[in-house]
C-alpha positions in Angstrom: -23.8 -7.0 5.2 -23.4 -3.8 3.0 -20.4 -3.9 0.8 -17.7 -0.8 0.9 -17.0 1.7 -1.5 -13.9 1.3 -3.3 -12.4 4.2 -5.4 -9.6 4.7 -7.7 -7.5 7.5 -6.3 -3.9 9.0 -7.5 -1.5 9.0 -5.0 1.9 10.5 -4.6 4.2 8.0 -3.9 7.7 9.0 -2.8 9.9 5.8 -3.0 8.8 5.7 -6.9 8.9 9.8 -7.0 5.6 9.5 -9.3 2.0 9.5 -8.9 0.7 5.5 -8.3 -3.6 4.4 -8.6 -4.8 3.5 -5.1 -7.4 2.3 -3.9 -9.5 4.0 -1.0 -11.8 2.0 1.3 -15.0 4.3 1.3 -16.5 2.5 4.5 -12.7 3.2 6.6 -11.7 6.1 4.7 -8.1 4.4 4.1 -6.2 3.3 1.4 -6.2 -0.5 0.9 -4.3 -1.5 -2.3 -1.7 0.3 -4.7 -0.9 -0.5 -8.1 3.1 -0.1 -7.6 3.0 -2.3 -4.5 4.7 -5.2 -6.0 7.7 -3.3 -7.6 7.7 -1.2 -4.2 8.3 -3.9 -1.7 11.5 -4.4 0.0 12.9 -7.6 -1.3 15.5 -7.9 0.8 13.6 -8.2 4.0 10.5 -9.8 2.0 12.2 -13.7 2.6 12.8 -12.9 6.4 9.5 -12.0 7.0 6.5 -13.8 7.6 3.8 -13.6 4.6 1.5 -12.0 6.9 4.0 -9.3 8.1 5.5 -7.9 4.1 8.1 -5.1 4.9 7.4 -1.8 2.6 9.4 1.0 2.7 9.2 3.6 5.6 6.5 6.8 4.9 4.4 4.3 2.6 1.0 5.9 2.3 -0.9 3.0 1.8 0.3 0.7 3.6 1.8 2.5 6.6 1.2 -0.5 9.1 3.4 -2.8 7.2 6.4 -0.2 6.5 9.2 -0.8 8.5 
């Protein structure tokens, strides 16, 4: 199996209103990891949710499938 291409990318992010280092899967073309992630989460939903399904703040770029 061939590993992916990861690369370090500057994203806009607009719940922090400043520019955040992604990471972009070269294989899927998507972004897969953000280095604000932790400090962006919604922790008010975070202990209602189950680990698998982490609420992030609508329009998130990187992680659009787990915004709520």
């Amino acid at each position: 199996m061939r590993r992916s291409v990861l690369l370090e990318v500057l994203v806009y992010c607009p719940h922090v209103g400043r520019t955040v280092t992604a990471t972009r899967n070269a294989a899927i073309d998507r972004l897969v990891s953000c280095s604000n992630a932790e400090h962006c989460r919604d922790r008010a939903l975070q202990g209602a949710a189950p680990e698998a399904d982490r609420p992030f703040p609508r329009g998130c770029a990187v992680y659009p499938s787990l915004a709520k």
